[in-house]
N, C-alpha and C positions, 0 to 999 in steps of 0.2 A: 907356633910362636905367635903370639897376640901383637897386632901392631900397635906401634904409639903412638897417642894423636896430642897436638898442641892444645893447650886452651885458644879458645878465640879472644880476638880484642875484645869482646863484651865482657866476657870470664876473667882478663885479668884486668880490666880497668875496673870494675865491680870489685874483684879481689883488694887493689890496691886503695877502691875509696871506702870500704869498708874498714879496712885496717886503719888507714887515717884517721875517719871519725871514731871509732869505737877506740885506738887509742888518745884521742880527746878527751872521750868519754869516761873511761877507767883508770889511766894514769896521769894526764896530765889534767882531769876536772874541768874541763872548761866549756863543755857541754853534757847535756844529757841525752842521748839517742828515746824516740818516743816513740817512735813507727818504722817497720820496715816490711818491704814488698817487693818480692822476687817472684815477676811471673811472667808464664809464658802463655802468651796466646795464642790459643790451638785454631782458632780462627781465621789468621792471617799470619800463623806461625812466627810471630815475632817475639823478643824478649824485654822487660823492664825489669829497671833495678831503680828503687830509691828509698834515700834514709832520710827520715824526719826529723831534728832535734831543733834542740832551744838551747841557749844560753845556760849554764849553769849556774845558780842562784838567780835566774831572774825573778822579778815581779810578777807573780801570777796576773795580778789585772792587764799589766802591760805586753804579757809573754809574746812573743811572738816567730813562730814556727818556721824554721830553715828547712829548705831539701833541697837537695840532689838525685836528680833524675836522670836515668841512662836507661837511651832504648836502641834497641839494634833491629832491622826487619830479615824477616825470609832471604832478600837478594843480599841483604849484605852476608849471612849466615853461610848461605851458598856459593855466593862470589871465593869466602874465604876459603871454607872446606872442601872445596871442589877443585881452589887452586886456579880463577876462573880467569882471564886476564883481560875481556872486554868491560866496554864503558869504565865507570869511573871506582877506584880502590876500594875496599870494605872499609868501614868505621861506622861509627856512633853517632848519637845525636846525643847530647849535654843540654841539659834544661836544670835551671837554678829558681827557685820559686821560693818566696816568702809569702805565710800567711797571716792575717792580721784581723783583728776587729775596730774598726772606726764606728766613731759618734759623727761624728762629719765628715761626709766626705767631699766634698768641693774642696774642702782647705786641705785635708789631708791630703790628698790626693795627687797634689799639687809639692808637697814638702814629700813626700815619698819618692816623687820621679825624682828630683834636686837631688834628696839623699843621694839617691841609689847612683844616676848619671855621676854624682861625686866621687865615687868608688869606683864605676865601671865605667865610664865616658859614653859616648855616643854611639860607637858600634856598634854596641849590643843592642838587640830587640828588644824592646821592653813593653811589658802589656799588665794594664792593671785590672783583674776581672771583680767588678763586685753582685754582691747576693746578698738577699735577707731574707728570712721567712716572711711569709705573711702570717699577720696576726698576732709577732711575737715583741710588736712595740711595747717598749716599758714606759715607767713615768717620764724619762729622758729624751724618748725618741725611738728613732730606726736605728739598731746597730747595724752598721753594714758590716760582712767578712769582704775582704779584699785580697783577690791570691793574686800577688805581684808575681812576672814568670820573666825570667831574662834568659835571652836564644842566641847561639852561636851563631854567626855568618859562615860558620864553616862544620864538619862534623871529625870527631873525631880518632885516634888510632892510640897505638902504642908509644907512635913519637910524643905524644903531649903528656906522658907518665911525668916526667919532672915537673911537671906546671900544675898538679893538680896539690901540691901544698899549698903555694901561694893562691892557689882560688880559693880552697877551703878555707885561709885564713882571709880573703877579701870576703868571704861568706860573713864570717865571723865578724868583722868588721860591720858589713851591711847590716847585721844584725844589730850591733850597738849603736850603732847610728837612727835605726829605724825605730829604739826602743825610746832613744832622746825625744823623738815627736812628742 
């Protein structure tokens, strides 16, 4: 008789943000999924999950790229399947990242945090990382990309399964806010 094993909290919060956005995406239109990556790294044995979208109908010039990102490590994997009961519970790490292209960024930069703080307040981590090629200035300037990341103070389990509509919809929101700039 083959025993039966639960999913882990990675496997069903993964499950549950998938369903979410992809029903977004397919019934209710309101985004369009662009990227997705589920991988496990044989490295340091850990897993990632994240999906990519954008707004649906937006402005290609102004597009600007939502994801959700879920990583679990080796101790939390083993903590859980092993049924392990020292140090502290298994869960996730949540990372919310918007990416962007600026003409400016001092100013932007600056109406981005406001945006975003307006949506999520101040406990969130928020980090704005920007890049540009070299070489590939136009007649306008340097466009910079800007991957905005916001981090939980805390990581997360199965208890916060009802709380992930309203984030994907504060997603959602961050998005139309950031596309106003």
């Amino acid at each position: 008789m083959a025993m039966l094993f639960d999913p882990t909290i990675f496997d069903n919060l993964k499950v549950a943000l998938e369903n979410q956005l992809y029903d977004l995406d397919n019934l209710d239109e309101r985004i369009r999924v662009v990227n997705r990556v589920d991988r496990l790294d044989m490295a340091v044995m850990g897993r990632e999950f994240a999906l990519q979208f954008v707004l649906a109908g937006s402005d290609r010039e102004k597009r600007i790229i939502g994801e959700i990102r879920l990583d679990t490590s080796l101790r939390d994997l083993a903590t859980e399947l092993l049924e392990l009961q020292e140090g502290e519970p298994p869960g996730c790490s949540l990372r919310l990242l918007f990416h962007l292209a600026l003409p400016d960024a001092e100013t932007h930069c600056l109406r981005i945090q406001t945006a975003v703080r307006e949506q999520w307040g101040a406990e969130v981590s928020l980090t704005q990382t920007l890049s540009f090629v070299y070489g590939s200035e136009s007649g306008g300037g340097t466009v910079y990309k800007n991957a905005v990341e916001l981090r939980f103070n805390r990581r997360i389990d199965e208890e916060q399964m009802n709380d992930l509509p309203e984030l994907i919809e504060h997603m959602l929101l961050t998005l139309e806010a950031l596309e106003q700039l």
